[in-house]
DOVEXRO-710491 format. One record per residue (C-alpha): residue number from 1; residue in one letter; y, x, z. Coordinates in steps of 0.02 Angstrom, whole numbers. Example, Ala and Ser with C-alpha at 12.3 -4.5 7.8 and 13.67 -1.06 7.14 Angstrom:
residues 2
 seq type      v      u      w
   1    a   -225    615    390
   2    s    -53    684    357
This chain:
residues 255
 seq type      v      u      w
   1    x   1666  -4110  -8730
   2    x   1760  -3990  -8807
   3    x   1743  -3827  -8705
   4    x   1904  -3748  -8775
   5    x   2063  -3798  -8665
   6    x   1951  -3863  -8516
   7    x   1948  -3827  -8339
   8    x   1792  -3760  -8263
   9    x   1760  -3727  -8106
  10    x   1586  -3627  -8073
  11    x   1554  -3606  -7878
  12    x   1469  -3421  -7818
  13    x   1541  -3352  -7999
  14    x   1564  -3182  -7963
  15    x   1403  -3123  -7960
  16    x   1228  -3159  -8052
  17    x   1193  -3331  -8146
  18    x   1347  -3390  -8082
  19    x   1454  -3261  -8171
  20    x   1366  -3268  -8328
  21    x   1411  -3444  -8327
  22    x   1588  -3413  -8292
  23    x   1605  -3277  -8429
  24    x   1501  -3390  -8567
  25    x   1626  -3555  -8516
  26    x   1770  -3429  -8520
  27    x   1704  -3351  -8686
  28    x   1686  -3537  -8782
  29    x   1873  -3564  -8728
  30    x   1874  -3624  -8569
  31    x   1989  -3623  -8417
  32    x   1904  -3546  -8270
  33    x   1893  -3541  -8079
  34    x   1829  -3370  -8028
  35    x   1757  -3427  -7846
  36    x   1661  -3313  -7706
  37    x   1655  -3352  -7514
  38    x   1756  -3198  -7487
  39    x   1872  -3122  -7588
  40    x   1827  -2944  -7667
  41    x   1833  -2833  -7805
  42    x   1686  -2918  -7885
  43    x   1817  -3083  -7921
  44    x   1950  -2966  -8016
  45    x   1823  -2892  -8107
  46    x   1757  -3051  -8174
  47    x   1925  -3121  -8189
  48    x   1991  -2975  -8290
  49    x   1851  -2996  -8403
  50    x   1868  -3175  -8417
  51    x   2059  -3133  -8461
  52    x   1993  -3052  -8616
  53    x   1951  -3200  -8702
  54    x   2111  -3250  -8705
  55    x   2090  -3398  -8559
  56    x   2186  -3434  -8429
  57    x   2084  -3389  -8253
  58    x   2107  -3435  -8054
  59    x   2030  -3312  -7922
  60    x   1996  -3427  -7757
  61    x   1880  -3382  -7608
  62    x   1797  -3516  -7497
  63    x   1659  -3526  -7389
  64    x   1581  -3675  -7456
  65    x   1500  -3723  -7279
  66    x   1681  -3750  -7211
  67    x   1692  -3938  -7283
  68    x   1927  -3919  -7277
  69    x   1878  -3774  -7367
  70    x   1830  -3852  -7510
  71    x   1954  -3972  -7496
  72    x   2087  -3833  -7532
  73    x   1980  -3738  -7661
  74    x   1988  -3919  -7765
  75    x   2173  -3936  -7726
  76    x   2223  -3739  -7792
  77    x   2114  -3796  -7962
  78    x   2224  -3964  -7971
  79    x   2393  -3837  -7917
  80    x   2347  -3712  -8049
  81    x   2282  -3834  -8186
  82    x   2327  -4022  -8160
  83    x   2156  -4062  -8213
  84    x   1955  -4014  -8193
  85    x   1827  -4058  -8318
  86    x   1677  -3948  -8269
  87    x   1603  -3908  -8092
  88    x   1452  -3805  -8104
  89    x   1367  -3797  -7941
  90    x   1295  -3620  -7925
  91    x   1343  -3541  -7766
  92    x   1189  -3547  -7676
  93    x   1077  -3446  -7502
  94    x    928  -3371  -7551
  95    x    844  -3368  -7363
  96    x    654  -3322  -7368
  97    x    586  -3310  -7185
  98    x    427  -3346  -7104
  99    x    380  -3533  -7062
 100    x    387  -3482  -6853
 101    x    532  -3387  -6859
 102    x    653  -3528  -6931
 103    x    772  -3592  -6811
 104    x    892  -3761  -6787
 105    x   1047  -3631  -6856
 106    x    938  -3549  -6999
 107    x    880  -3731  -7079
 108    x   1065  -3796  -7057
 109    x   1160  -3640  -7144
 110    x   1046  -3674  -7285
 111    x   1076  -3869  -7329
 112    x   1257  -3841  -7275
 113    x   1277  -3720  -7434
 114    x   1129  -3780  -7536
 115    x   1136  -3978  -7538
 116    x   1301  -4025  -7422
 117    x   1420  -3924  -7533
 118    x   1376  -3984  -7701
 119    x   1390  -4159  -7633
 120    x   1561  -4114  -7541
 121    x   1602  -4030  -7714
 122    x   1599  -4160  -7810
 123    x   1676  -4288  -7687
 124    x   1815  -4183  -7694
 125    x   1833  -4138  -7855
 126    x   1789  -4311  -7950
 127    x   1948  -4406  -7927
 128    x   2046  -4259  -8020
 129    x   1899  -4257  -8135
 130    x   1932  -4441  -8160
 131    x   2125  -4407  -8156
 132    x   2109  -4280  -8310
 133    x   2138  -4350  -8473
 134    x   2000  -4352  -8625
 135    x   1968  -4450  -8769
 136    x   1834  -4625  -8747
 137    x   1663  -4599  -8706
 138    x   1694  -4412  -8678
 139    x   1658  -4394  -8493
 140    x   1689  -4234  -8354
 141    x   1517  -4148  -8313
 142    x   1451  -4073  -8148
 143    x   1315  -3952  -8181
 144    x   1185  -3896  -8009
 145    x   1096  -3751  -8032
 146    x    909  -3787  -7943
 147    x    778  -3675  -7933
 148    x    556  -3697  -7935
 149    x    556  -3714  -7761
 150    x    641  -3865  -7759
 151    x    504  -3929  -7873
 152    x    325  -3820  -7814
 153    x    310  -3790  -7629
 154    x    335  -3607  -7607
 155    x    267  -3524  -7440
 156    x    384  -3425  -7346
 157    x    527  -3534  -7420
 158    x    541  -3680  -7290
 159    x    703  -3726  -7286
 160    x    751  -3642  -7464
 161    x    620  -3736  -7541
 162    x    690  -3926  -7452
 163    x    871  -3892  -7501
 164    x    845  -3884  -7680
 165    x    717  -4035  -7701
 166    x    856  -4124  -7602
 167    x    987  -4047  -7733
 168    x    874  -4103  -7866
 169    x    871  -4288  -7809
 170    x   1064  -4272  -7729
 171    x   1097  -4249  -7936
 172    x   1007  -4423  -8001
 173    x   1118  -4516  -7843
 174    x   1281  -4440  -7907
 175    x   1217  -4458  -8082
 176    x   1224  -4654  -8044
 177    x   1362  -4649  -7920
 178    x   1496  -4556  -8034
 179    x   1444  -4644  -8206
 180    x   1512  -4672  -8339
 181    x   1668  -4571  -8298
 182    x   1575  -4402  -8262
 183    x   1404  -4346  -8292
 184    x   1274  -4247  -8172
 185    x   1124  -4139  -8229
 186    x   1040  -4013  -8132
 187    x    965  -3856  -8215
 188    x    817  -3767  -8149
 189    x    799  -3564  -8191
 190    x    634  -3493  -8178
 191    x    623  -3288  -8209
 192    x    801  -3267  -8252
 193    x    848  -3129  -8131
 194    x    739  -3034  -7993
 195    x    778  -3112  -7805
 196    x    882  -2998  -7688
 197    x    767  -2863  -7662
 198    x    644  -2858  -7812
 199    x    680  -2698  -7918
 200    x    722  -2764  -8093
 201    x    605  -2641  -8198
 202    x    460  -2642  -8054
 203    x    263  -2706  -8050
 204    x    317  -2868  -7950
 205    x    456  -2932  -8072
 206    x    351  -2891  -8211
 207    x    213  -2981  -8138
 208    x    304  -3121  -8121
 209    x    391  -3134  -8275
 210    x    205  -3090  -8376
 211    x    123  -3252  -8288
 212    x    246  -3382  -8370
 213    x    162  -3453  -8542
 214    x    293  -3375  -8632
 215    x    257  -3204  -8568
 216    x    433  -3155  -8524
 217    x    575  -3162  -8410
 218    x    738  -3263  -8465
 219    x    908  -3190  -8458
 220    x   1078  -3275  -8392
 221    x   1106  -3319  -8571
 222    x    993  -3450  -8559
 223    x   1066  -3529  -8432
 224    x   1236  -3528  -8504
 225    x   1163  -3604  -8649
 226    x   1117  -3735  -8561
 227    x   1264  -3779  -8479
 228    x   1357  -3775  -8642
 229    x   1225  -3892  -8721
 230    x   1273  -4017  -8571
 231    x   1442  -4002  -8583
 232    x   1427  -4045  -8772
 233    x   1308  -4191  -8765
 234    x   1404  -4339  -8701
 235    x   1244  -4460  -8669
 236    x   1152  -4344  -8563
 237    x   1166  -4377  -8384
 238    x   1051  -4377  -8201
 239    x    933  -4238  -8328
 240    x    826  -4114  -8240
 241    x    823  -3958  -8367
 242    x    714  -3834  -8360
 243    x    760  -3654  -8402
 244    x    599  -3578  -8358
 245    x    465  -3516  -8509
 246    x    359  -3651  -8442
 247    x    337  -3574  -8256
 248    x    346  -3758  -8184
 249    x    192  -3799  -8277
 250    x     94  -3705  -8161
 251    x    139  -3722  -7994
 252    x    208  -3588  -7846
 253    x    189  -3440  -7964
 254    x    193  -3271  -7863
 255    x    244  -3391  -7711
């Protein structure tokens, strides 16, 4: 796919991975969709600098666990744009809480965001996806954005941890479901950016980072990297991409 003159539309993209993403896709010539659950003066921000590289950019708010929501947040894409080609699903909750203290409510908030709204994402969003025009055997792509807990079985991560193994296997059914017009691929950070909480340039993030085999923490240009490697590599779909310095080779680490 040719990234310049597409529409992309990254979910939770005005703040961490999810903005890098929407700034990289924005900086290789893209169309973007600037989307929080809220709107704030973290969207303009992004947006403005999104503006700079000369694209054209959408600021839309939705609380992705409100299923019309979505609905409408697809509709102002196909109002602004007349087309989609890109859905990256990265707006996520990050929800760590002991195993007794997790309620009916707490388990539910998470798989409505984590796992229910990709899956009502893309519903919505793949008939304009199919609708949008692009040369033979060049399909639309959906990107999910995972994590190692959907993978390793992290304690103190109960619900967390289930929502993104189910995102992981939600992406092979809609990688089969949506073929051959659109592809599906999940990506799966490791040590990209510290969790809420963790002090960037403190003991436990270096820690952390240290154990992988390649010694390091990642940066959000990795995963944009990624996603533009999907985006250009038509015969990739229902992948499970790692962007991790080999954490997933050994298990829960620091969990």
């Amino acid at each position: 796919m040719m990234l310049r003159g597409s529409v992309a539309l990254v979910t939770g993209s005005a703040r961490r991975v999810g903005r890098a993403i929407l700034l990289g896709l924005a900086e290789a010539g893209a169309d973007v969709v600037v989307h929080s659950r809220v709107a704030g003066e973290a969207d303009e921000e992004v947006a403005a600098l999104a503006r700079a590289h000369g694209v054209d950019v959408l600021v839309a708010d939705a609380d992705l666990a409100d299923p019309e929501a979505i609905g409408r947040l697809v509709s102002a894409v196909e109002a602004r744009f007349g087309r989609l080609d890109i859905l990256v699903n990265s707006a996520a909750r990050f929800d760590p809480q002991p195993f007794g203290a997790i309620t009916a409510a707490d388990w539910d908030a998470s798989m409505a965001v984590n796992v229910r709204a990709p899956f009502l994402c893309a519903q919505a969003a793949a008939p304009l996806m199919r609708r949008s025009a692009r040369p033979e055997g060049d399909g639309a792509l959906i990107v999910n954005i995972a994590d190692l807990s959907g993978v390793h079985p992290w304690r103190g991560f109960v619900q967390h941890g289930v929502s993104k193994a189910g995102l992981l296997h939600l992406t092979r059914i809609l990688a089969r479901e949506l073929a051959p017009d659109i592809r599906v691929n999940v990506l799966v950070p490791g040590a990209i950016l510290p969790p809420p909480g963790m002090a960037p340039d403190g003991p436990a993030w270096a820690r952390l980072a240290a154990r992988a085999p390649l010694g390091r923490s990642g940066e959000p240009a990795d995963v944009v990297r990624a996603v533009c490697y999907l985006a250009e590599s038509p015969y990739t779909t229902g992948a499970v991409l790692a962007i991790d310095g080999g954490e997933g080779l050994l298990g829960p680490i620091g969990h």
